[in-house]
N, C-alpha and C positions, 0 to 999 in steps of 0.2 A: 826680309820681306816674306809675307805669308804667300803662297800661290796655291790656287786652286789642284785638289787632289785627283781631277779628273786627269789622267793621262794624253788624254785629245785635247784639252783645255792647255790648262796649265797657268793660266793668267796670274798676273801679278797682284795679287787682292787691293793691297793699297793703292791704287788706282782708278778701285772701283768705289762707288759710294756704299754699296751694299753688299751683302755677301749671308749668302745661305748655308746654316751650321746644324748639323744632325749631330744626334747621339755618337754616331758612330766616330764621331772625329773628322768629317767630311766639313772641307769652308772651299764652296765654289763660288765663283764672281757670278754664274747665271743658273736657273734651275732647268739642269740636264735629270730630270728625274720622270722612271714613266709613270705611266697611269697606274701601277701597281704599288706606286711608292716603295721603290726599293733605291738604294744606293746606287752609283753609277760608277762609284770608287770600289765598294767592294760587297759591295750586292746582300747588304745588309735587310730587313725586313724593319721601314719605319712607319709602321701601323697609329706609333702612340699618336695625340694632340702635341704633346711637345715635342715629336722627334726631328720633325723640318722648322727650323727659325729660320727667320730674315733678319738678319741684324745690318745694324749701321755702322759702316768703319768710319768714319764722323762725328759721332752723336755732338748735339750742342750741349753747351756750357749747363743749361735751363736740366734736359736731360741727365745729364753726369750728376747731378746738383739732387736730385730727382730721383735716381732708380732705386736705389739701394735704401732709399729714406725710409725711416720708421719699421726696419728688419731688424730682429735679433742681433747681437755683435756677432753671436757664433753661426749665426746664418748668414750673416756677408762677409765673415771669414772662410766658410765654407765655400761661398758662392768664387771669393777670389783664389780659392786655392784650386777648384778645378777651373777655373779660367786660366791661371799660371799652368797648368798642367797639363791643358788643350793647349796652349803653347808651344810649350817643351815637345808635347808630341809633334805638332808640327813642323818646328824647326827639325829635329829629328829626322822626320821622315823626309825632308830636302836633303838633308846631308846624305839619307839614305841614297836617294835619286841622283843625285850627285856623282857622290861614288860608282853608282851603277852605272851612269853614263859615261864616265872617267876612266872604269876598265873597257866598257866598250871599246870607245878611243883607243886605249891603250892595248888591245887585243888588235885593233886594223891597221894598227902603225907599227906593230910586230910581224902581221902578216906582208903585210907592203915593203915592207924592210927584207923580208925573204925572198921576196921577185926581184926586186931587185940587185 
């Protein structure tokens, strides 16, 4: 499961029906973004039109059926290859988070193991 890249957040995306996707590789379940539009993950600058998307972790059937219709092959090849790619980043970056929480843990149960 995807989860929101805010650190104060963290939500479990699939749970949400939507979810807000930047350039920068940021997919939060609410838009934690200032008035500067800047990232809130990593304080990127999203000036462009397309840089904040709202997309739907849902879309219907009609939708699906629909987006990609009447594009280039090499243009909806291209389009699923950075979506598989925004992907892998993001699982990625769980595992990163993971880990990082996992030596946490495992640095306070080495210390506690000392006191006692």
């Amino acid at each position: 499961d995807l989860r929101c890249n805010v650190v104060q957040c963290r939500k479990i995306l699939n749970t949400e029906n939507r979810a807000c996707v930047t350039t920068c590789s940021l997919d939060c379940a609410n838009n934690s973004f200032s008035s500067a539009l800047v990232c809130p993950a990593c304080e990127t600058s999203l000036t462009e039109n397309d840089d904040i998307v709202f997309t739907d972790l849902n879309p219907s059937e009609d939708y699906k059926s629909s987006v990609l219709s009447g594009l280039r092959p090499d243009l909806v090849v291209e389009i699923c290859s950075r979506a598989l790619s925004f992907w892998t980043y993001q699982t990625t970056q769980e595992a990163c988070f993971q880990e990082m929480l996992y030596k946490n843990l495992e640095e306070k149960y080495t210390q506690l193991e000392k006191q006692v």
